[in-house]
Residue frames relative to the residue before (quaternion, step in Angstrom):
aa qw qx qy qz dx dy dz
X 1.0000 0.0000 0.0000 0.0000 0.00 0.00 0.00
X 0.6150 0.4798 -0.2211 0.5854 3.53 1.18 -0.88
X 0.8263 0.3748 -0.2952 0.2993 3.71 -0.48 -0.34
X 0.5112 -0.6797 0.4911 0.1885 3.28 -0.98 1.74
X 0.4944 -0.5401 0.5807 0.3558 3.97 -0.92 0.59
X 0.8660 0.2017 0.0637 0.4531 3.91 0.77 -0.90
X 0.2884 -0.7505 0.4139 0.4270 3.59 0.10 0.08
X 0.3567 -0.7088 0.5866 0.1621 3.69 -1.46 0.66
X 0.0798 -0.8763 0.4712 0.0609 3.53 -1.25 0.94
X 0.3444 -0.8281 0.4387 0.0566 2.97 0.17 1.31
X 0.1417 -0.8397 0.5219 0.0493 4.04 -0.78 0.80
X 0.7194 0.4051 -0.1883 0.5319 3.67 -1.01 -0.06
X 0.7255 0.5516 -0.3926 0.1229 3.36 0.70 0.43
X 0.2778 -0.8381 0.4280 0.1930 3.86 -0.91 0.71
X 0.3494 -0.8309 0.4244 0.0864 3.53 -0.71 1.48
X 0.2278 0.8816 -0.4135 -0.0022 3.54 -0.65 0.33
X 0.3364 -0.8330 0.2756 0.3421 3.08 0.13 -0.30
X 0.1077 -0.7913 0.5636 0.2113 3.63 -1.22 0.14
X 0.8300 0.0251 -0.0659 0.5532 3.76 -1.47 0.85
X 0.5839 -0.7354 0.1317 0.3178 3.52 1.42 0.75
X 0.0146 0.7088 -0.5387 0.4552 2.73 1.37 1.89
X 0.1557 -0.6629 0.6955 0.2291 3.28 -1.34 0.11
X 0.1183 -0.7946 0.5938 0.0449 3.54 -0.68 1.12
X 0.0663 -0.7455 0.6456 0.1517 3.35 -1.60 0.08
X 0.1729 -0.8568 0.4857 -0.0099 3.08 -1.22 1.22
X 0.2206 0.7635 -0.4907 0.3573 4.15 -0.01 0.90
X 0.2528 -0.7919 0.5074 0.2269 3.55 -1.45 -0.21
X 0.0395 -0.8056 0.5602 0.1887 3.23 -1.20 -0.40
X 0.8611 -0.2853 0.2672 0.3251 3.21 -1.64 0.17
X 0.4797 -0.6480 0.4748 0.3529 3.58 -0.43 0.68
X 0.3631 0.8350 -0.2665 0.3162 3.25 1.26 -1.16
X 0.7470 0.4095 0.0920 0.5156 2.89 0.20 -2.77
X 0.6573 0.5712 -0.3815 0.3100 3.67 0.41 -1.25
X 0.7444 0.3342 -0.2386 0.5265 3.65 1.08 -1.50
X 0.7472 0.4259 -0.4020 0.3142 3.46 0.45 0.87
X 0.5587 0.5423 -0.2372 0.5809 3.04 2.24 -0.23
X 0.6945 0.4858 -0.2253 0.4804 3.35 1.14 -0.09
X 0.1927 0.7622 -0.6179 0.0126 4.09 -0.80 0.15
X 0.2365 -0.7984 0.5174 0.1974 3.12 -1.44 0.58
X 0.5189 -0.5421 0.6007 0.2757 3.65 -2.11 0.57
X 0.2812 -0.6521 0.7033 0.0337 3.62 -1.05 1.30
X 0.5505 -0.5236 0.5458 0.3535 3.56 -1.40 0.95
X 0.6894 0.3261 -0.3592 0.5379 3.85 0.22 -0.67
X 0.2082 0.8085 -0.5001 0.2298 3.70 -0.28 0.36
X 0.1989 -0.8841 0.2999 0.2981 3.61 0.71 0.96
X 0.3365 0.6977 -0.5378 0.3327 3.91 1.23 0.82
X 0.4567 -0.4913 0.5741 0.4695 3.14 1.01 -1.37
X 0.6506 0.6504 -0.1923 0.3415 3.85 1.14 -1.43
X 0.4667 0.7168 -0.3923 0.3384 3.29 1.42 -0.70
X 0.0816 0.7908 -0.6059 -0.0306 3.93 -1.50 0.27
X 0.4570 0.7502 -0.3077 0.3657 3.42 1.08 -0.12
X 0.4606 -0.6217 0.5863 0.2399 3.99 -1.13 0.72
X 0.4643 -0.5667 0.5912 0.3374 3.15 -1.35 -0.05
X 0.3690 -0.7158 0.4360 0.4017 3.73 0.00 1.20
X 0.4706 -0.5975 0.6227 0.1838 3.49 -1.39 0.78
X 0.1726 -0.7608 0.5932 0.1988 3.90 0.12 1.49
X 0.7181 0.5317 -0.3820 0.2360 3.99 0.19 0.55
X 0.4335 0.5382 -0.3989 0.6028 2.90 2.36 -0.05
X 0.5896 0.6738 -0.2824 0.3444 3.30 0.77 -0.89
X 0.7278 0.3911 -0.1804 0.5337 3.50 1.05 -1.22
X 0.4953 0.6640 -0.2950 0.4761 3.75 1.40 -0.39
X 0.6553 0.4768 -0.3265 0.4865 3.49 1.26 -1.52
X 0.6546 0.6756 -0.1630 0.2975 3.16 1.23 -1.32
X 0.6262 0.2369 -0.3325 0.6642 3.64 1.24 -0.78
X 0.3914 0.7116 -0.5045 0.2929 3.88 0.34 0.27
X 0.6780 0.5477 -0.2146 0.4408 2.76 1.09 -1.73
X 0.5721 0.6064 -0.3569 0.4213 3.42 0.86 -1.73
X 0.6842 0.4046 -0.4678 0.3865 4.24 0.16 -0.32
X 0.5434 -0.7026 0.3251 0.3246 3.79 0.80 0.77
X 0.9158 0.2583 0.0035 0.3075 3.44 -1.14 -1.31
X 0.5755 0.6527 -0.0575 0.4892 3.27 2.05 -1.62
X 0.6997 0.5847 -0.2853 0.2952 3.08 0.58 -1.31
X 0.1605 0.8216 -0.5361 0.1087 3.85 0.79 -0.06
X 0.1016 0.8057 -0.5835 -0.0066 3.35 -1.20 0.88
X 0.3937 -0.7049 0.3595 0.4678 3.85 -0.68 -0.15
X 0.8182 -0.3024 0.2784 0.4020 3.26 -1.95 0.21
X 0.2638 -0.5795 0.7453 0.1977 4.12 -1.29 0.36
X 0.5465 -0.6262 0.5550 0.0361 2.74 -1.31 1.62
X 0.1239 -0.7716 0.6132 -0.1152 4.15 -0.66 1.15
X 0.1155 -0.7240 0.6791 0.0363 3.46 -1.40 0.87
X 0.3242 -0.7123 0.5980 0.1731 3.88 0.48 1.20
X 0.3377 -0.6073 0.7179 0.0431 4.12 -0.27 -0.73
X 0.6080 -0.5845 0.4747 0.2516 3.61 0.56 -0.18
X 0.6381 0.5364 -0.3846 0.3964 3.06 1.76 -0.25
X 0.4639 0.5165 -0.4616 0.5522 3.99 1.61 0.51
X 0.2513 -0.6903 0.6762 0.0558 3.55 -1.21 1.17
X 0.0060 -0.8178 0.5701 0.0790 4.31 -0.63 0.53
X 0.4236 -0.8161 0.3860 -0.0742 3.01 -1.48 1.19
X 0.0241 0.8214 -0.4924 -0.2869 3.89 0.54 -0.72
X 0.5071 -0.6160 0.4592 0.3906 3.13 -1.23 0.24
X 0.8255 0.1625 -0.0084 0.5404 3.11 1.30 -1.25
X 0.6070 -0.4806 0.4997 0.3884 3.78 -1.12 0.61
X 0.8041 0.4450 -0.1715 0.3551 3.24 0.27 -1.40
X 0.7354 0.2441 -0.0986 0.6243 3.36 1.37 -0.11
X 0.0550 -0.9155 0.3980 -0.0215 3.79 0.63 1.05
X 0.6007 0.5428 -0.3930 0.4360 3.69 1.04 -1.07
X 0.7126 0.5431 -0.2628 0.3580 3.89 1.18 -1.19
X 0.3172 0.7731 -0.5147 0.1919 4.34 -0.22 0.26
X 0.7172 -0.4283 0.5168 0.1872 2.92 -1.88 -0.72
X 0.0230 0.7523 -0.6390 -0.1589 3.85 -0.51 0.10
X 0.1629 -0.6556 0.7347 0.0614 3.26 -1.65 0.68
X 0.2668 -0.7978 0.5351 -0.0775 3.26 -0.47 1.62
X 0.1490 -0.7284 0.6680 -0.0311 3.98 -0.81 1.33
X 0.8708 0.1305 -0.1164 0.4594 3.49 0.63 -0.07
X 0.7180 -0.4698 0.4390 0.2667 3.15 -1.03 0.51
X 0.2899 -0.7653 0.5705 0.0697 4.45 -0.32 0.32
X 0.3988 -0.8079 0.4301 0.0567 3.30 -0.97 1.35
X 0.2610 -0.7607 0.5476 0.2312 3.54 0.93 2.08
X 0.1463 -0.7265 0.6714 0.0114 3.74 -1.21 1.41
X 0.7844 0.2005 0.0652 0.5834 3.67 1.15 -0.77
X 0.7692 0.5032 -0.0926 0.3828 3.59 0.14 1.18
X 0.5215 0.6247 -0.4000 0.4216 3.23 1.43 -0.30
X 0.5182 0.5312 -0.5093 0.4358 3.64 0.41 0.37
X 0.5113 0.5409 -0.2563 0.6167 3.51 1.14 -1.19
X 0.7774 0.4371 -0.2885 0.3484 3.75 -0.30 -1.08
X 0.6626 0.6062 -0.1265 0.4213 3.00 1.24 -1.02
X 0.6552 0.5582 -0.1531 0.4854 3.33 1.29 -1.08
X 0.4525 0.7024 -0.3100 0.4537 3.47 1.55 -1.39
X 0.8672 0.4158 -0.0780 0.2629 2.53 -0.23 -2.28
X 0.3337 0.7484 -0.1838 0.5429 3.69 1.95 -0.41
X 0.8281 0.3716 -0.0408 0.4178 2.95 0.49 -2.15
X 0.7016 0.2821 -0.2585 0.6012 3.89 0.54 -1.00
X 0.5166 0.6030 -0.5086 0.3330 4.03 0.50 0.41
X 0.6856 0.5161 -0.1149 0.5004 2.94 1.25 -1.62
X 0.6050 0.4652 -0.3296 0.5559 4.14 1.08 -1.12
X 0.2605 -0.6430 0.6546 0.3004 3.10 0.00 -1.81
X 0.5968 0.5426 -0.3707 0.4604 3.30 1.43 0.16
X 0.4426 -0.5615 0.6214 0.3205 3.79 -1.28 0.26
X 0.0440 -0.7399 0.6687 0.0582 3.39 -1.85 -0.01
X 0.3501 -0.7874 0.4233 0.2796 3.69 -0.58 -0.09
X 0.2353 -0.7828 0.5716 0.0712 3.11 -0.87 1.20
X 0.2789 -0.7041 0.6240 0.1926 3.58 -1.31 1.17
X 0.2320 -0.7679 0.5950 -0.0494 3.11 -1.78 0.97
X 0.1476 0.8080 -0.5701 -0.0162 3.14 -1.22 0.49
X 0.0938 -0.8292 0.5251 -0.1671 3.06 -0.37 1.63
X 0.2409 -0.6886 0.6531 0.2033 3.61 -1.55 1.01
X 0.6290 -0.4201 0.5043 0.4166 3.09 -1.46 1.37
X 0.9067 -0.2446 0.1422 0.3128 3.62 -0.91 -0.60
X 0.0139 0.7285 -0.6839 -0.0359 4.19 -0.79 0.62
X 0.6573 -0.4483 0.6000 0.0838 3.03 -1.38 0.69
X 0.7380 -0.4401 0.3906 0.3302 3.89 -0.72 1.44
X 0.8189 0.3173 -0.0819 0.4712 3.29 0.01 -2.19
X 0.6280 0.5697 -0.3509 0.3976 3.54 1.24 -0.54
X 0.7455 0.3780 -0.2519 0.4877 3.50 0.69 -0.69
X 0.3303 0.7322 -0.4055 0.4364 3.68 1.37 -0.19
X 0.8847 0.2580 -0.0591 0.3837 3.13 0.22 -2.12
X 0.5341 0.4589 -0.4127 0.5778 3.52 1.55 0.04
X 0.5204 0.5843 -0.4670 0.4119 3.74 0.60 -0.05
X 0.5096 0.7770 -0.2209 0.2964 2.97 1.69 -1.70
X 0.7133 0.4980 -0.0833 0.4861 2.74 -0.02 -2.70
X 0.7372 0.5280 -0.3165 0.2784 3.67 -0.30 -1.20
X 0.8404 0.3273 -0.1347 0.4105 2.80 0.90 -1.21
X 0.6149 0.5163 -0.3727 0.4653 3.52 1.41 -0.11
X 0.6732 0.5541 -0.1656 0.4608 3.35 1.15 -1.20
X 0.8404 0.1906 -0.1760 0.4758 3.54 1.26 -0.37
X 0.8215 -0.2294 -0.1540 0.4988 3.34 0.74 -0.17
X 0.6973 -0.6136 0.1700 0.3292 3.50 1.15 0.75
X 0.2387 -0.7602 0.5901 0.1300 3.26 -0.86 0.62
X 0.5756 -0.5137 0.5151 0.3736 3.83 0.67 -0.53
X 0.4909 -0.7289 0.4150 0.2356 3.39 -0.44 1.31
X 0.5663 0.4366 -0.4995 0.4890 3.99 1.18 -0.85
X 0.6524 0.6046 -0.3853 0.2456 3.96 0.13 -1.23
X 0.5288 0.5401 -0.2333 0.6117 3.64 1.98 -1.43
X 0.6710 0.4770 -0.2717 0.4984 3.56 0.09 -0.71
X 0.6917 0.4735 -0.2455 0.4870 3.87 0.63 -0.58
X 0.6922 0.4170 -0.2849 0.5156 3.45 1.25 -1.05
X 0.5931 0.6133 -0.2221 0.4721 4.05 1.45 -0.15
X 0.4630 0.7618 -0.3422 0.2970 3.16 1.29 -0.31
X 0.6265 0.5184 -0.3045 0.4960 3.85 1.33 -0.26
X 0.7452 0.4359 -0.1646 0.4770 3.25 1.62 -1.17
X 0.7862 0.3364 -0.0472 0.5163 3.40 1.06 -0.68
X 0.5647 -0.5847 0.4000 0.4233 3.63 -0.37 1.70
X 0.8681 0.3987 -0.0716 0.2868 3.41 -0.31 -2.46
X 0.4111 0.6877 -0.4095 0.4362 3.32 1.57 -0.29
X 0.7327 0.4426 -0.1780 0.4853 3.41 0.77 -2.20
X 0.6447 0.5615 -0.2491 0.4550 3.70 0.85 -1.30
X 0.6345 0.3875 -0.2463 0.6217 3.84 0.81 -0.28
X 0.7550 0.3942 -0.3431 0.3960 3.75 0.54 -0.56
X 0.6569 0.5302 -0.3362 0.4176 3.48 1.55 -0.26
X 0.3113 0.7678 -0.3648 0.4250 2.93 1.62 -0.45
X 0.8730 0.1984 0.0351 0.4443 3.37 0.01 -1.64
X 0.6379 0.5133 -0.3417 0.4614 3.63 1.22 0.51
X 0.7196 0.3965 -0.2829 0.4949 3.65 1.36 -0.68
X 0.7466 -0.5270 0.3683 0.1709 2.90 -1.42 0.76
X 0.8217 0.3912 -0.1027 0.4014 3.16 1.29 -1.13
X 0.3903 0.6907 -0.3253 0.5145 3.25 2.24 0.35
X 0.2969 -0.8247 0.4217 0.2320 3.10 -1.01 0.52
X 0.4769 0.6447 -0.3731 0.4667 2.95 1.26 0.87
X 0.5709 0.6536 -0.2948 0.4000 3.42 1.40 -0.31
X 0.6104 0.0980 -0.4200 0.6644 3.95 0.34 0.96
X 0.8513 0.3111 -0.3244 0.2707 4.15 0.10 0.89
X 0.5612 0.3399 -0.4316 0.6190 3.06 1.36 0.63
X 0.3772 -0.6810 0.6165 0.1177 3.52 -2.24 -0.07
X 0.4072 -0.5590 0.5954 0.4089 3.78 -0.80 1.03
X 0.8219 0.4731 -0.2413 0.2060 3.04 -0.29 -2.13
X 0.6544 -0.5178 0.4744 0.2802 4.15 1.14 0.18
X 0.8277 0.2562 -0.2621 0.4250 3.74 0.82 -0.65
X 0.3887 -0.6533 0.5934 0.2644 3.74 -0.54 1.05
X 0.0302 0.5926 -0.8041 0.0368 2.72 -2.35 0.74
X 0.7757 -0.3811 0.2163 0.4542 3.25 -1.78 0.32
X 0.8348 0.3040 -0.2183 0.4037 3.77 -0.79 0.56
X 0.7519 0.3930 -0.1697 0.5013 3.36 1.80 -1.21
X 0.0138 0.8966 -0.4406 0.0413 3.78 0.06 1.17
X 0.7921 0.3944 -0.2099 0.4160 3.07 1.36 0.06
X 0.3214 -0.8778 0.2976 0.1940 3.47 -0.16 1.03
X 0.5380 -0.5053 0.3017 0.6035 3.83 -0.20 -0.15
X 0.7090 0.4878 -0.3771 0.3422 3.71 0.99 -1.04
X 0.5964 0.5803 -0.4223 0.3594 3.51 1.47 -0.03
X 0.4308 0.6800 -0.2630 0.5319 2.95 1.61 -0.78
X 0.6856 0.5192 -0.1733 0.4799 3.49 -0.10 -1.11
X 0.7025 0.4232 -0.2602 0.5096 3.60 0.53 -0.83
X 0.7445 0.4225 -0.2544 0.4500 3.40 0.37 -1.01
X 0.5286 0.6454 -0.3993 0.3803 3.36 1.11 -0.73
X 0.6392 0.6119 -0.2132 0.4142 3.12 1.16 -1.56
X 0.6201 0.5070 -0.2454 0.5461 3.85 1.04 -0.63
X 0.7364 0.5533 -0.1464 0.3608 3.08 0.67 -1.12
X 0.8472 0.1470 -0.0476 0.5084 3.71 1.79 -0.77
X 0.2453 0.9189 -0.1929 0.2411 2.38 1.65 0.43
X 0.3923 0.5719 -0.3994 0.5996 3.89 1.80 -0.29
X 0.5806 -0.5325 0.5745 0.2220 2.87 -1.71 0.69
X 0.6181 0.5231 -0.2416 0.5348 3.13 0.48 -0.53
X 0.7596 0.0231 -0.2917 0.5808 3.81 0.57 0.34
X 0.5372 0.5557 -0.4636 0.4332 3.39 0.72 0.45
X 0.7701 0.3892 -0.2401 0.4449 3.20 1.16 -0.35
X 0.0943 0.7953 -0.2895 0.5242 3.00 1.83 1.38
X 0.3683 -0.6226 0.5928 0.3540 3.47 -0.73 1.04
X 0.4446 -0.7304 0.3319 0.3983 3.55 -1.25 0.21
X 0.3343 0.6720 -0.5270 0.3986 3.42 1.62 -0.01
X 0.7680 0.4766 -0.1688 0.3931 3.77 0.77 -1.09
X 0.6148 0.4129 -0.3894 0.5477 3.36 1.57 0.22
X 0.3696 0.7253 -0.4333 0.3868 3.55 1.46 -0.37
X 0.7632 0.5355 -0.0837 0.3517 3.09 0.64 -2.10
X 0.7123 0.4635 -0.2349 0.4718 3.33 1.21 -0.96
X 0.3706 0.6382 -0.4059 0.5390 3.91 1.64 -0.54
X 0.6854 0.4814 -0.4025 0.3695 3.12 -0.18 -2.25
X 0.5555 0.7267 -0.1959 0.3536 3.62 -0.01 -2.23
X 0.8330 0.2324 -0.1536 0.4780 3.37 0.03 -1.48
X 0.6914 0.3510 -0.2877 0.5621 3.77 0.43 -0.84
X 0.7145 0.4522 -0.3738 0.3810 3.74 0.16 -0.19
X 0.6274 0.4377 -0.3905 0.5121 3.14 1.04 -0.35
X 0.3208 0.7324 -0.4020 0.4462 3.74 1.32 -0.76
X 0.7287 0.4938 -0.2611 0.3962 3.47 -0.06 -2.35
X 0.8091 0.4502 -0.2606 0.2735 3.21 0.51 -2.07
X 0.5327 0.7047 -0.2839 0.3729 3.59 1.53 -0.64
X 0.8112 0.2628 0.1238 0.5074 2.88 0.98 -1.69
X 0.1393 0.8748 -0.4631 -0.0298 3.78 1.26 0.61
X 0.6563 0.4806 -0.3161 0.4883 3.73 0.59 -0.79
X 0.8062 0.3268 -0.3520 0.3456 3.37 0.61 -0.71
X 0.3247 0.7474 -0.3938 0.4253 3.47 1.65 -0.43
X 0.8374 0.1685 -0.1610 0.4944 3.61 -0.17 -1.38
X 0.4498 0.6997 -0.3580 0.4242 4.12 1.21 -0.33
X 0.2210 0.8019 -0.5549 -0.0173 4.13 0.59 0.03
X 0.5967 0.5331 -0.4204 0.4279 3.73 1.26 -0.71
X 0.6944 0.5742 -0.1734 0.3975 3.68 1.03 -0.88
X 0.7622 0.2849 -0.1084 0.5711 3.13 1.13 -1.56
X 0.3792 -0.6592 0.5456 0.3521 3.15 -1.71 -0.28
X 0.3938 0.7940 -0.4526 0.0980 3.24 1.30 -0.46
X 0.7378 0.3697 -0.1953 0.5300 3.37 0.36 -1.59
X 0.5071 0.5740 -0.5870 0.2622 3.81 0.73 -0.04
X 0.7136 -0.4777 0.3546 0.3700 4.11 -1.21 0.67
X 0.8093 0.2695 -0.2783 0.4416 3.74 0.41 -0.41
X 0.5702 0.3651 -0.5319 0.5086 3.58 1.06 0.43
X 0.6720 0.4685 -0.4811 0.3121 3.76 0.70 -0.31
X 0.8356 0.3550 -0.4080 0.0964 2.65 0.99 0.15
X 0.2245 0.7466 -0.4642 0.4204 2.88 2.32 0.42
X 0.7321 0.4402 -0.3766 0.3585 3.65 0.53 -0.59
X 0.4068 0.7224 -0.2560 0.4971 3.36 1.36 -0.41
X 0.7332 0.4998 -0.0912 0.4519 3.08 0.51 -1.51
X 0.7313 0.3131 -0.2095 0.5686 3.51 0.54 -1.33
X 0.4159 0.7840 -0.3012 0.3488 3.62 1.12 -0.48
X 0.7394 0.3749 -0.2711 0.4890 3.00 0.82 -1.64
X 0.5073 0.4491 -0.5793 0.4532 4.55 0.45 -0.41
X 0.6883 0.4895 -0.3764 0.3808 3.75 0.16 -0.97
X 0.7316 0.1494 -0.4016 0.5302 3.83 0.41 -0.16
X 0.3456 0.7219 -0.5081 0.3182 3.78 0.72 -0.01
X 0.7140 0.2798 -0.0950 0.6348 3.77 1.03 -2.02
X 0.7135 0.3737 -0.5261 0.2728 3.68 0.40 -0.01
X 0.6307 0.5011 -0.5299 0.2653 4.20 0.86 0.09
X 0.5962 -0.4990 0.4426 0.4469 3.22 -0.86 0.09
X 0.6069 -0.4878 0.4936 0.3874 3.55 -1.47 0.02
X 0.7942 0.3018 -0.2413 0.4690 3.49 0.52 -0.68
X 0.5873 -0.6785 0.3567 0.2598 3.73 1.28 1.21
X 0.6663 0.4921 -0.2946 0.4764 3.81 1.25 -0.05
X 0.8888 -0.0109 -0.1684 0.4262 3.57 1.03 0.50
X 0.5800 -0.6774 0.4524 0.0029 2.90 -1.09 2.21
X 0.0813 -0.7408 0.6668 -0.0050 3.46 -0.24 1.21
X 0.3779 -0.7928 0.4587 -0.1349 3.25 0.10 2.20
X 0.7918 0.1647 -0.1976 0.5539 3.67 0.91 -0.97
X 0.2879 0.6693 -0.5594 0.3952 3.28 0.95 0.91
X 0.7975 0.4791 -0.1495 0.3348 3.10 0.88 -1.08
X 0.5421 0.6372 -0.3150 0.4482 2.90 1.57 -0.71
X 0.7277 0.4528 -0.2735 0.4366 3.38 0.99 -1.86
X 0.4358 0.6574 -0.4811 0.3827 3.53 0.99 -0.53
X 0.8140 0.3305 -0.1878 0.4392 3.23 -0.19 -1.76
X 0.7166 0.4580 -0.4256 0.3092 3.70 0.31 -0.17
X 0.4434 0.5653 -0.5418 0.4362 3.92 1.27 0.27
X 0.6738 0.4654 -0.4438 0.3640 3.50 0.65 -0.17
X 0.5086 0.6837 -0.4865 0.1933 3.77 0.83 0.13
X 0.5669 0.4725 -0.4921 0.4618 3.76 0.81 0.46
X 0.3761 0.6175 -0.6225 0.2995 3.79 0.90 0.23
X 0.3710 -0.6210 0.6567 0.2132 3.03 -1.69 0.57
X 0.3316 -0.7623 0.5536 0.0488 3.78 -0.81 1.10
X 0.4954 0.7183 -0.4169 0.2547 3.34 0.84 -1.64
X 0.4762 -0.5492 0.6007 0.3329 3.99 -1.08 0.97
X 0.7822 0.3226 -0.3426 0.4083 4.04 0.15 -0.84
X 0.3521 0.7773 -0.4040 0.3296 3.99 1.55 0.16
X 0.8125 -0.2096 0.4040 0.3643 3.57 -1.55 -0.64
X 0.8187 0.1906 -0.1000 0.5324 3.61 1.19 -0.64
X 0.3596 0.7127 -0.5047 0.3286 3.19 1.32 1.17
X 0.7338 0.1296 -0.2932 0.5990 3.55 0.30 0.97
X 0.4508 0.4703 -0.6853 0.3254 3.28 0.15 1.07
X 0.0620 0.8448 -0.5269 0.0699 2.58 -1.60 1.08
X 0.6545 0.6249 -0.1904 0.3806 3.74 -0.70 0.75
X 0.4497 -0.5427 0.4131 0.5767 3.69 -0.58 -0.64
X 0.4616 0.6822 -0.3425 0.4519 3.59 1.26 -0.48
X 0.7757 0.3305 -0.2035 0.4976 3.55 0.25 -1.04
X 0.4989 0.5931 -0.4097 0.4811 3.87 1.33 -0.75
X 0.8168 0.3530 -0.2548 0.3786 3.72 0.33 -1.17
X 0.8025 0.3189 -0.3828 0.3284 3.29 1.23 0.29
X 0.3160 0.5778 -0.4448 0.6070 3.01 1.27 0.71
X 0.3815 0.7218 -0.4105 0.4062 3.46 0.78 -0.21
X 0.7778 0.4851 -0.0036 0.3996 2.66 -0.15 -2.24
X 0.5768 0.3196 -0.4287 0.6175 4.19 0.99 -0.56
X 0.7199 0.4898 -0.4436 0.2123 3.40 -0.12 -0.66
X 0.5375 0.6760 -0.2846 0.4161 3.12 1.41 -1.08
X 0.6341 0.5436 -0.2288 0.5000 3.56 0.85 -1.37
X 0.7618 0.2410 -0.4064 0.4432 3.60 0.13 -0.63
X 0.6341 0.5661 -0.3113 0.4250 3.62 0.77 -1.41
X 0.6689 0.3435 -0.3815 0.5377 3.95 0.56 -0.11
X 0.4958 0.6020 -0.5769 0.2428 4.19 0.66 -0.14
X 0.6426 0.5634 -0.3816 0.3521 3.55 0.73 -1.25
């Protein structure tokens, strides 16, 4: 994926360094840019991946942007070389100023909307333009992750599910919400989204996820749970949910179930129900507690035109709560 058919040589360019990075700053040909450049997708079978699917309508926006000529002025896309960019000076006497000779392709960290547009733009003209860069000789995986991070949260955002996805190593409910919506054997996996942006079928995002999770394990007692063992107790609790409630589970236009403020009333009332099902000594999961729990609710009415058609909020979650609590604690 990295390696140029040919090497690339880049001029005009001036090295320095930040927080003791070596950086390199200069441009090039649009031309050169969409072949010197490639991006890491969040699904990415390393694991290393952090990247959106480019939105092809920002893209076409950058693109008629461009089309107002002289005006159009934008800033530099951000580049992780990898070590695969080699620098030169022209002169001793003047070191920061030279040449790069590029073997590999750079990891676009900031920009693929921009890149995208470009590449749009000199298809459609037939003309070339110059793109500015700045690129660090080389970060580490976890390094360019968390500057993907920062940038994008701190300046103009990525979406809280996409942040929450890139945490997932550091942060229990991060990882515990992202399995959720990656395994096969969840029942969230054909109805929720990493990436934050709904579509037809996917209504739930990871940060919704995440949230409820948070309600949902919140006792000490199961927080203080390996997280493989809070995984297990999620899975358990929503799956047994699905198995209770199948039509309405996969039904979101119909039902309310899977709609955010009953998950998280269920969540919520959820959390007393694994609270009384661990054991005191934290080594055994009374498993069909939970089950038998969650199945006194199966005469609830769900139905969107029902009893919980206009609830709404964190307000309406906590009282709905409270019924749920009442039946789900009789058994």
């Amino acid at each position: 994926m990295t390696l140029l058919p040919s090497q690339i040589v880049i001029e005009n360019v001036v090295q320095s360094k930040m927080r003791g990075k070596i950086i390199y700053q200069s441009y090039v040909p649009a031309t050169i840019a969409v072949n010197l450049t490639y991006v890491k997708p969040y699904d990415h079978p390393s694991g290393k991946g952090y990247q959106r699917p480019v939105d092809a309508k920002r893209c076409n926006d950058f693109a008629v942007y461009l089309s107002k000529g002289d005006d159009a002025l934008f800033t530099p896309i951000v580049l992780n070389a990898g070590s695969n960019w080699e620098y030169s000076s022209y002169d001793k006497q003047r070191p920061s100023y030279g040449r790069l000779f590029c073997k590999g392709k750079a990891s676009l960290m900031d920009g693929q909307h921009r890149m995208g547009g470009i590449e749009r733009y000199i298809q459609e003209t037939h003309s070339d333009l110059n793109v500015p860069f700045l690129a660090f000789h080389s970060l580490d995986e976890d390094e360019e992750i968390k500057l993907f991070d920062v940038i994008n949260t701190k300046a103009k955002g990525i979406g809280p599910s996409l942040s929450k996805f890139l945490r997932r190593d550091s942060d229990d409910i991060s990882w515990i919400a992202t399995e959720l919506l990656i395994r096969s054997d969840s029942p969230f996996y054909h109805i929720g989204s990493i990436i934050g942006k709904r579509n037809k079928g996917r209504h739930i995002t990871l940060q919704n996820l995440y949230r409820t999770l948070h309600l949902l394990i919140k006792d000490p007692k199961v927080t203080s749970l390996n997280k493989q063992d809070k995984l297990l107790l999620a899975l358990t609790y929503f799956q047994t949910l699905k198995e209770t409630f199948p039509m309405e589970w996969i039904d979101y236009k119909g039902s309310r179930l899977t709609h955010i403020v009953c998950l998280d009333a269920l969540s919520i009332a959820g959390a007393a129900v694994l609270t009384r099902c661990i054991q005191p000594n934290k080594k055994q999961i009374d498993y069909s507690g939970i089950q038998k729990s969650i199945k006194e609710l199966k005469d609830i009415n769900w139905t969107t035109e029902g009893p919980m058609k206009y609830l709404k909020g964190m307000g309406g979650a906590k009282s709905l709560a409270e019924d749920l609590k009442d039946q789900m604690l009789l058994t």
